[in-house]
C-alpha positions as a Markdown table, in Angstrom:
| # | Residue | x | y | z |
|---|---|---|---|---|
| 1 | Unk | 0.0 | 0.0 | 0.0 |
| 2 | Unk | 1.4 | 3.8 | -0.5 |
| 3 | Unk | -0.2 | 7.1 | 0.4 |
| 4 | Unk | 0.5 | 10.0 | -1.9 |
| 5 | Unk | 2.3 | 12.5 | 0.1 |
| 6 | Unk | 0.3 | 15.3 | 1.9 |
| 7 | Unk | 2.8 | 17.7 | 3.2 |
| 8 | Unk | 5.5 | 20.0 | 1.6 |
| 9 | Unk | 8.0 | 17.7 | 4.3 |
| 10 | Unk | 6.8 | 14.7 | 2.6 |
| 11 | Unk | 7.8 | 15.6 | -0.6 |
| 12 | Unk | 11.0 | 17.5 | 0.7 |
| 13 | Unk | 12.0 | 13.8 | 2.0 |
| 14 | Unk | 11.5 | 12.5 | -1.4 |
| 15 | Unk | 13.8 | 15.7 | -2.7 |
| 16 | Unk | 16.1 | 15.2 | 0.0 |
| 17 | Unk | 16.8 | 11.4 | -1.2 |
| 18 | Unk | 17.1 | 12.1 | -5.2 |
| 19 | Unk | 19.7 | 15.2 | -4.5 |
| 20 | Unk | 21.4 | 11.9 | -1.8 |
| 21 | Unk | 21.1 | 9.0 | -5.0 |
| 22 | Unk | 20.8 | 10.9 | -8.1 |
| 23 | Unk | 22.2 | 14.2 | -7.7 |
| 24 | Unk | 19.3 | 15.3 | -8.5 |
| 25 | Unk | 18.3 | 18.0 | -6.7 |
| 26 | Unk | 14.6 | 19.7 | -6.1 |
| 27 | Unk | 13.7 | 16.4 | -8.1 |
| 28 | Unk | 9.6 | 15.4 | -6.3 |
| 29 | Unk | 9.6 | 12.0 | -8.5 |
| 30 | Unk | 9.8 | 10.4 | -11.9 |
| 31 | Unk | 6.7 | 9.2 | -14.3 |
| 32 | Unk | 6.4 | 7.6 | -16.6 |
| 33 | Unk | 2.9 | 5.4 | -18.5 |
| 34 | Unk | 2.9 | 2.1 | -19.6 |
| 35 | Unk | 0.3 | 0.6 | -22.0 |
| 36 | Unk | -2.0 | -2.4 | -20.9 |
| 37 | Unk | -2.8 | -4.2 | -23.5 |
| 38 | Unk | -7.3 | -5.6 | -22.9 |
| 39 | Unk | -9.0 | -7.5 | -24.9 |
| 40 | Unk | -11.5 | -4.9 | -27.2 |
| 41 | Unk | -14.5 | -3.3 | -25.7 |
| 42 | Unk | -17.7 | -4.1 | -27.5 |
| 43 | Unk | -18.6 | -0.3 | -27.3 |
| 44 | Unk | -16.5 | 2.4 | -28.4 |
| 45 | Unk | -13.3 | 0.3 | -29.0 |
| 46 | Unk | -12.0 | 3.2 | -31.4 |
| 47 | Unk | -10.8 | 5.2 | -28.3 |
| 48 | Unk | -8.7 | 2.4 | -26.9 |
| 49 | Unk | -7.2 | 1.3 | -30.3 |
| 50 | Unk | -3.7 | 2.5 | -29.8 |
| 51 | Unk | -0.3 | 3.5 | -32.2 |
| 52 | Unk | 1.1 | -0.1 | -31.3 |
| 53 | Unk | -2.0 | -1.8 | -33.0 |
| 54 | Unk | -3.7 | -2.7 | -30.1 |
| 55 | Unk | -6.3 | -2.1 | -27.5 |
| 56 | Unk | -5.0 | -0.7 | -24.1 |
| 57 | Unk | -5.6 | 1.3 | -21.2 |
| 58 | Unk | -2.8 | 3.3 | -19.7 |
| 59 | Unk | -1.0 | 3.3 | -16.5 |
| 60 | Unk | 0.6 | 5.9 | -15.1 |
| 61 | Unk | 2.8 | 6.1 | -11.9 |
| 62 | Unk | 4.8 | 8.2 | -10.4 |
| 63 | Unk | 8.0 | 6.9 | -8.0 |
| 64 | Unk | 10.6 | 8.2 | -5.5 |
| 65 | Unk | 14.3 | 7.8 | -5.6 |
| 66 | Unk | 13.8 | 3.7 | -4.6 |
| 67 | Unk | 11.5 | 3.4 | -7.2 |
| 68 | Unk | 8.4 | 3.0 | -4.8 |
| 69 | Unk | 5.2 | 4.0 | -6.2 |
| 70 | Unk | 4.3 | 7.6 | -4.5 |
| 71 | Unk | 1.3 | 8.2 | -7.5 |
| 72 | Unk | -0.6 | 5.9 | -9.9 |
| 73 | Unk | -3.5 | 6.5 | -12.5 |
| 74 | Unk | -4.9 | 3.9 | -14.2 |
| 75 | Unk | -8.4 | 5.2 | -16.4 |
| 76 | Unk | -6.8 | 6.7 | -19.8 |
| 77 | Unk | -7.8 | 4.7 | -22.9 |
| 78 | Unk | -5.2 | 3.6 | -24.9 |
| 79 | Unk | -5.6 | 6.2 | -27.6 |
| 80 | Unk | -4.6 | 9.3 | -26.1 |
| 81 | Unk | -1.1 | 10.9 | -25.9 |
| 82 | Unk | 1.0 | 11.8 | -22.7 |
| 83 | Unk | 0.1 | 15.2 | -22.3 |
| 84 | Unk | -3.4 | 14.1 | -22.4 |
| 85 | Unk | -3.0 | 11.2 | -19.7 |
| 86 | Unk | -1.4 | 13.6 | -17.6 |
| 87 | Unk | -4.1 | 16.6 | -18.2 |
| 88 | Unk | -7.0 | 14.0 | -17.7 |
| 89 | Unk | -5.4 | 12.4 | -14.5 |
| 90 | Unk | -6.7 | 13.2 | -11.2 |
| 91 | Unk | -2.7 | 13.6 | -11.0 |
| 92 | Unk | -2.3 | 16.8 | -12.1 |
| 93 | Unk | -4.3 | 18.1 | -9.0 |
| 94 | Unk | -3.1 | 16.1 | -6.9 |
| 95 | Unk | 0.1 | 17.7 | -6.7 |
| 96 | Unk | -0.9 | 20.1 | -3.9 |
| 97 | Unk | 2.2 | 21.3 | -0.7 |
| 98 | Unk | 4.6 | 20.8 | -3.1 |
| 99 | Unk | 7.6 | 22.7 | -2.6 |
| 100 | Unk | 8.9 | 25.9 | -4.1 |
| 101 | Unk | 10.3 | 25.3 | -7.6 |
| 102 | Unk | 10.3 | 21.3 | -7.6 |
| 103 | Unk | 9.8 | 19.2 | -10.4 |
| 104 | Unk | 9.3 | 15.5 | -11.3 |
| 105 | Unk | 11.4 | 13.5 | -14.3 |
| 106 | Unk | 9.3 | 12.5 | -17.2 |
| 107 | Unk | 10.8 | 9.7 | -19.0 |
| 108 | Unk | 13.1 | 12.2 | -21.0 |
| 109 | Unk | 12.7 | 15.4 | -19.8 |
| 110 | Unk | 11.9 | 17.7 | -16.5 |
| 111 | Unk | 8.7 | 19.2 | -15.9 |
| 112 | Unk | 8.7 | 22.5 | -13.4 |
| 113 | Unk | 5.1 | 22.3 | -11.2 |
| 114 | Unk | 4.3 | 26.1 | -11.5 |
């Protein structure tokens, strides 16, 4: 079980650990989404069709410096693009206390919370 963390200390902890192991400093996690492939839905199968050829919904999870889950949303159909899973996630608000200036890693790149 995990609890999404609720304070600005919380997350500081998290920061704390990635500047320790990473050197990565003011770093509140890294996500990344993962395609699960379903068999097709008899309704609407269009929107879980994905670019790989298949059906899917996508996972998305977000972990700490150990690699222990701290976020994960799992309701995006297959068919929709990263920004969207993000925009659509009940992540995105869930992102409340954090501190001044973090941001988490993104399979890639760095993404500043504002």
């Amino acid at each position: 079980m995990f609890q999404v963390p609720a304070t600005r200390e919380e997350w500081k902890r998290i920061q704390e650990a990635f500047k320790a192991k990473c050197n990565f400093p003011k770093c509140c996690g890294a996500i990344d989404g993962k395609h699960c492939q379903i068999k097709r839905p008899d309704n609407n199968y269009s929107e879980f069709y994905n670019y790989k050829g298949t059906y899917s919904i996508i996972l998305y999870a977000l972990v700490d410096s150990d690699n222990r889950f701290v976020f994960i949303d799992v309701d995006s159909n297959g068919r929709v693009n990263d920004g969207a899973v993000f925009r659509n996630s009940t992540m995105e608000n869930n992102f409340l206390n954090w501190p001044d200036n973090s941001f988490f890693y993104v399979h890639g790149t760095v993404h500043r919370r504002i």
